[in-house]
C-alpha positions as CSV (number, residue, x, y, z in Angstrom):
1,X,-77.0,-33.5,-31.7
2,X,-73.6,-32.1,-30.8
3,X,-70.4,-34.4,-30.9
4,X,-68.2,-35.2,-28.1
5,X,-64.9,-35.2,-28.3
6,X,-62.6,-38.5,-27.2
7,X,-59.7,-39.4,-26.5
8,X,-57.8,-42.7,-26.1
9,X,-55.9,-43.8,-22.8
10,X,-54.6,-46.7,-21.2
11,X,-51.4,-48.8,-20.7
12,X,-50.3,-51.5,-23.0
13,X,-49.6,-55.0,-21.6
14,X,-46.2,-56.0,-21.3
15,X,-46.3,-58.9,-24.3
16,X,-47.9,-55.7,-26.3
17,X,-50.4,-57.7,-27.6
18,X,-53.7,-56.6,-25.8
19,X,-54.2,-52.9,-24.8
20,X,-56.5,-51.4,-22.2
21,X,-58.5,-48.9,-23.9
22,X,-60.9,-46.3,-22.1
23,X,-62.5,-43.6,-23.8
24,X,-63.2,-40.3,-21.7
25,X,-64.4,-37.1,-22.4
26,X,-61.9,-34.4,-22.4
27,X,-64.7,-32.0,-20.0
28,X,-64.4,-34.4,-17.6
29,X,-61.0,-33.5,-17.3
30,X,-60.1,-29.9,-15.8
31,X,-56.4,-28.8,-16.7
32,X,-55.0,-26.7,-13.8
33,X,-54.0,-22.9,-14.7
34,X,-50.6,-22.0,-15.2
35,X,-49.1,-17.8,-14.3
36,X,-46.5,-17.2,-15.5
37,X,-44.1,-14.9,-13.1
38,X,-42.0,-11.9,-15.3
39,X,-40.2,-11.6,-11.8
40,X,-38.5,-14.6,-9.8
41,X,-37.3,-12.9,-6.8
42,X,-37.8,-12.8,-3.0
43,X,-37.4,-9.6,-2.7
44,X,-40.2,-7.2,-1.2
45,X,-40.7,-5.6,-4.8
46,X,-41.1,-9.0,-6.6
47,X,-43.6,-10.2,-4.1
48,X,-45.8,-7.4,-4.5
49,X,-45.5,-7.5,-8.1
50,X,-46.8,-11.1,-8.1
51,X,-49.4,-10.0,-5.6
52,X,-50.9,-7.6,-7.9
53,X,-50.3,-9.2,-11.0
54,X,-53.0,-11.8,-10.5
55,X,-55.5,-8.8,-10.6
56,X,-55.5,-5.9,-13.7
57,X,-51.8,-4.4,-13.6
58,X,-52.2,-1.2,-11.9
59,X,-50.1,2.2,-11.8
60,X,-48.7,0.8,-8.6
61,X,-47.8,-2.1,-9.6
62,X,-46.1,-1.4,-12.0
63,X,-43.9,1.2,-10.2
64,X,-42.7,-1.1,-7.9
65,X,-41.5,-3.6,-10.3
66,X,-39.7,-0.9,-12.1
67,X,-37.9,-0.1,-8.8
68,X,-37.0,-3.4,-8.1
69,X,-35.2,-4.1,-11.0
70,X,-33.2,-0.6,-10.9
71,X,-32.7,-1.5,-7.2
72,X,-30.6,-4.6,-8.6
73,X,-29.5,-3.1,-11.5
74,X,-27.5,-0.3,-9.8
75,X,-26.0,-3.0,-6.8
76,X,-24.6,-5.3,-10.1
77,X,-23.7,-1.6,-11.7
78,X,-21.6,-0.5,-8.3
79,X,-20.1,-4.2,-7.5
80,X,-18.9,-3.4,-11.2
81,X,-17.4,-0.1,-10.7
82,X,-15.6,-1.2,-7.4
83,X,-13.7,-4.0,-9.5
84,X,-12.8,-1.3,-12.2
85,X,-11.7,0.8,-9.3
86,X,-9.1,-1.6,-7.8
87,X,-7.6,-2.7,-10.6
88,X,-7.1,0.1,-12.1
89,X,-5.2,1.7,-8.4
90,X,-3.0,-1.9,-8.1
91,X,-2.1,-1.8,-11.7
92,X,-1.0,2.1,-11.8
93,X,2.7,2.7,-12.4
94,X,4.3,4.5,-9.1
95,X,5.9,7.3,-10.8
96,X,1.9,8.0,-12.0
97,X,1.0,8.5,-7.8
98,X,1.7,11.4,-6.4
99,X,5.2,12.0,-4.1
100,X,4.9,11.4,-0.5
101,X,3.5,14.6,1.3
102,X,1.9,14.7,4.8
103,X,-1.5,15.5,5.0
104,X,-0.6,19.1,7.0
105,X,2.2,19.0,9.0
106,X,5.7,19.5,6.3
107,X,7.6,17.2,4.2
108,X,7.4,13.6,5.2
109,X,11.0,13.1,6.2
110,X,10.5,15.9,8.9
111,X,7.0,14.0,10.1
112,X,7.5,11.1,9.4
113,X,4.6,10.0,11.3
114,X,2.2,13.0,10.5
115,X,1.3,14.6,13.7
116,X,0.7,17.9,14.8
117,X,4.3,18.5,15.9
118,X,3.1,21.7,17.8
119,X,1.4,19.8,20.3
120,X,4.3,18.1,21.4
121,X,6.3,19.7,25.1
122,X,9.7,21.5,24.5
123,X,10.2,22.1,27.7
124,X,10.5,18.3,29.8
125,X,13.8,16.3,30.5
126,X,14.6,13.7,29.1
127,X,14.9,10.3,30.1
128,X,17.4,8.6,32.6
129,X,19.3,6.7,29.5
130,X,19.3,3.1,31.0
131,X,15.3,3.4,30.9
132,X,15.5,3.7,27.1
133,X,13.8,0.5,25.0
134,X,15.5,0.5,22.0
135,X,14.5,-2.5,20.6
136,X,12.4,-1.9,18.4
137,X,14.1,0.8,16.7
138,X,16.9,-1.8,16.3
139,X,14.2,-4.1,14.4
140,X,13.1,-1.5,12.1
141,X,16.7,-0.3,11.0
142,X,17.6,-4.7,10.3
143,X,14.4,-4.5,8.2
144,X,14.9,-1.6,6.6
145,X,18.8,-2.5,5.8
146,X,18.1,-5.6,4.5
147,X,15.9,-4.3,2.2
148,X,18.1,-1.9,0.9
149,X,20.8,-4.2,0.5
150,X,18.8,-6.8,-1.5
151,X,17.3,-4.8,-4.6
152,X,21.0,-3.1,-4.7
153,X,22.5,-5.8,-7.1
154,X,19.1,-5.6,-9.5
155,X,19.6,-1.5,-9.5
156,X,23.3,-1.8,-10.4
157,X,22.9,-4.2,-12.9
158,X,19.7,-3.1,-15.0
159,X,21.8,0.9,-14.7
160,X,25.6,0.1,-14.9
161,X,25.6,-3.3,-15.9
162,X,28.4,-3.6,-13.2
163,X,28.3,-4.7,-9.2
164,X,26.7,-2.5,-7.0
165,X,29.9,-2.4,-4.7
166,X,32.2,-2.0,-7.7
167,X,31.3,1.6,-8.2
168,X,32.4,4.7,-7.3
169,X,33.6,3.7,-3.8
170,X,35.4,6.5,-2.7
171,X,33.0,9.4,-3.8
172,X,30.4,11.7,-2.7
173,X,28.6,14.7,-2.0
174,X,29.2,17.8,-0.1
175,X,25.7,18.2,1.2
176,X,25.5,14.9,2.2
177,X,26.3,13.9,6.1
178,X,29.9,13.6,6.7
179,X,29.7,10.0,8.4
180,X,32.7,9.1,10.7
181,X,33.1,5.8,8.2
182,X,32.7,4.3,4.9
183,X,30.8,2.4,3.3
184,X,31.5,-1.5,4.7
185,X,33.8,-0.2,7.6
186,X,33.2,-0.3,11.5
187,X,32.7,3.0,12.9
188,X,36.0,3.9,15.3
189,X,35.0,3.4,18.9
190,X,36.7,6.6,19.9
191,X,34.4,8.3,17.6
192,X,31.2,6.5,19.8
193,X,32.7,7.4,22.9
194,X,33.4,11.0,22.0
195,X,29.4,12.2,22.3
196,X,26.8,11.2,24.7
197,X,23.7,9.0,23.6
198,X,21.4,12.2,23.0
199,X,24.1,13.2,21.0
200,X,24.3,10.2,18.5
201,X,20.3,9.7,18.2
202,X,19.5,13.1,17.4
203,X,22.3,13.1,15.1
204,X,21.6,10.0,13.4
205,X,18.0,11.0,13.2
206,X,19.0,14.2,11.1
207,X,21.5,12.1,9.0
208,X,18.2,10.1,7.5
209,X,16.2,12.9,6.9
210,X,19.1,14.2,4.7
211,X,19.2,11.4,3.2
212,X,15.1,11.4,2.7
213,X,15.4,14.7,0.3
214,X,17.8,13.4,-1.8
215,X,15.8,9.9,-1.8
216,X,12.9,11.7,-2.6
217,X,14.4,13.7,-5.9
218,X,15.6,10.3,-7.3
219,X,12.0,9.0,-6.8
220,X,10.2,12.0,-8.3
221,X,12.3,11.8,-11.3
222,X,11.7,8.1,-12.0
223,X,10.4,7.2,-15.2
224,X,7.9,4.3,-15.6
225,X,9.5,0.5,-15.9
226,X,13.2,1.8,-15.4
227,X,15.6,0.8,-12.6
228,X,15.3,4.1,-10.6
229,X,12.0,3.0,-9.7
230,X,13.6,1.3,-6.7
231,X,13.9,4.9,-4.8
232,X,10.1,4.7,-4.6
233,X,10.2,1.6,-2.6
234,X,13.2,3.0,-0.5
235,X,11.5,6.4,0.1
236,X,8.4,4.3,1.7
237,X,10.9,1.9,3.6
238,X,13.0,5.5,4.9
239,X,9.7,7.0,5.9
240,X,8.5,3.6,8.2
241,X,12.0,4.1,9.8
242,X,12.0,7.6,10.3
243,X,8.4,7.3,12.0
244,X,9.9,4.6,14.3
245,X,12.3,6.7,15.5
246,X,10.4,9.5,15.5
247,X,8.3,7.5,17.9
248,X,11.5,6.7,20.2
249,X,12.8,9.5,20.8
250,X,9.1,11.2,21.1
251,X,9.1,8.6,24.0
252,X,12.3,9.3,25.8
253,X,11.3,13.0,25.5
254,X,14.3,14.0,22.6
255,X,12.5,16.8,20.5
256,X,13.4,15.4,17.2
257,X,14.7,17.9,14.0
258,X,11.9,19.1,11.6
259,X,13.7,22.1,9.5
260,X,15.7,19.7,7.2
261,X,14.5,21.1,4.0
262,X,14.9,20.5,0.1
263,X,17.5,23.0,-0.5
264,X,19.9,21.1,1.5
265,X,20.7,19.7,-2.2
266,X,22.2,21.9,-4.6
267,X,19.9,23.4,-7.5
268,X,22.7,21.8,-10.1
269,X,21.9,18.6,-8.6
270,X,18.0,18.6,-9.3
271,X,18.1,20.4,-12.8
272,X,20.1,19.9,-16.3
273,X,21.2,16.8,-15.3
274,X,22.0,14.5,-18.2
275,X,21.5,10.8,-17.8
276,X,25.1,9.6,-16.7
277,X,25.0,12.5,-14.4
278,X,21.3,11.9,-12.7
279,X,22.6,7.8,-12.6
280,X,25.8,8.8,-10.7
281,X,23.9,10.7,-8.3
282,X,21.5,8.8,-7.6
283,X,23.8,5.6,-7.3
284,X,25.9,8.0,-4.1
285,X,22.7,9.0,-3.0
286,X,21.9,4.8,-2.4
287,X,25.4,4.1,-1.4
288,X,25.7,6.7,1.3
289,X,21.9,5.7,2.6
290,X,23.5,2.3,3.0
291,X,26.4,3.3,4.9
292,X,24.2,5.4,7.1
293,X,22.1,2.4,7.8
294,X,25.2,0.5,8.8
295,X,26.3,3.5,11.4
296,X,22.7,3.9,13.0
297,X,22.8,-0.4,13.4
298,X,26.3,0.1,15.2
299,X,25.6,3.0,17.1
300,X,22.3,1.5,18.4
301,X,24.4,-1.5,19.3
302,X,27.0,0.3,21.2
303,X,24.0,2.3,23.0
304,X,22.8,-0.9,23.7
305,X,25.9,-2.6,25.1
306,X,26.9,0.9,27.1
307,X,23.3,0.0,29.2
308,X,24.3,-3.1,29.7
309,X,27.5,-2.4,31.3
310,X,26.2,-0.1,34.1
């Protein structure tokens, strides 16, 4: 006679004393079946991977869970790749990037904006002055000032050790615009009142992009971590400008100038310059931008004050 197996079961009372004991026989007992799933996914490929898992594994099968999982392995892979990506663009030194160009119209200080300057009429009139809006311009050039007059002091200080204003006040370069004042001075009002308003903007507008090339040099020849780093940001902050104005006098119908070129400055001042020597002019360079910035802002003014009074 065959044996059957048993097994004890019950709950003891709560004084533990007496226990209620049943014996059962473990066939009477029927243990639901556990699958186990390789795949815990919702996606389509998981599903049918589950699907035909219960039966033999087929070729099929099999194929699609090996495309599911290098579905999501290449999505993680890429997320992965983007991070690398960004990082390594926010954390790479500016003098690694390449100098401002445009895309296919000339040097940036002559299009600023990067249009087709072709396209644009040579032959219209230009606005009645009192219909000019000039107020915008006259925004950009108090932003753009102000930032050149706050990283000054840090430049001066990490290359001369001295004050930005303490140095070489009274020099500066032939090739460079021959402003009618200095640096920190009013501009004459004789000298305003001696050219008409088409005179002064296209004027000024040519005085920055002079300014740009020899920008632009200092910039190029920056070396990482050092204090001449600062013409990179001031290239970028000349270039927003010099679109904005681009833009105004594009809208008052005043052609602007796009032959300034980089031979404006000297060969002797781009090549075999020793250290003092590329410092000094790159500190004139700064110090002549600024006093340019302080012109346009007055002549702008006047310009604005001459509408008013008609």
């Amino acid at each position: 006679m065959m044996e059957e197996n048993f097994y004890p079961e019950g709950m003891l009372d709560r004084d533990q004393r007496t226990a209620k004991i049943r014996l059962c026989q473990c066939s009477d007992i029927q243990v639901p079946k556990r699958t186990r799933r390789r795949y815990a996914s919702n996606c389509p490929a998981s599903i049918i991977c589950n699907i035909f898992s219960i039966n033999k594994k087929t070729k099929l099968s099999y194929l699609m869970c090996k495309r599911g999982y290098f579905i999501r392995t290449f999505q993680r892979l890429k997320h992965v790749l983007l991070v690398l990506v960004y990082l390594t663009l926010i954390n790479l030194p500016a003098s690694y990037t390449a100098p401002i160009k445009s895309k296919m119209f000339g040097k940036w200080w002559n299009n600023p904006c990067d249009i087709d300057t072709s396209l644009l009429p040579t032959d219209i009139a230009v606005d009645d002055f009192q219909t000019w809006n000039m107020d915008d311009l006259i925004n950009q050039v108090y932003i753009t000032s102000s930032e050149a007059n706050r990283t000054k002091e840090d430049y001066a200080q990490k290359t001369f050790s001295k004050s930005f204003d303490e140095l070489f006040v009274d020099r500066s370069f032939g090739w460079l615009p021959a402003l009618p004042k200095q640096y920190k001075e009013e501009v004459p009002e004789n000298e305003l009142k001696s050219k008409t308003p088409i005179e002064l903007v296209k004027e000024l507008y040519r005085y920055l992009q002079v300014y740009g090339v020899g920008i632009d040099v200092a910039a190029n020849e920056a070396t990482p971590n050092s204090a001449d780093q600062v013409f990179s940001q001031k290239r970028a902050e000349l270039r927003a400008l010099l679109c904005e104005f681009n833009s105004f006098l594009t809208a008052v119908k005043i052609l602007p100038s796009c032959d300034v070129t980089e031979s404006i400055m000297p060969d002797h001042m781009k090549r075999n310059l020793d250290t003092t020597g590329r410092d000094t002019r790159n500190y004139i360079v700064y110090k002549e931008y600024l006093n340019c910035l302080e012109y346009l802002d007055q002549v702008l003014k006047y310009l604005k004050l001459l509408q008013s009074n008609k």
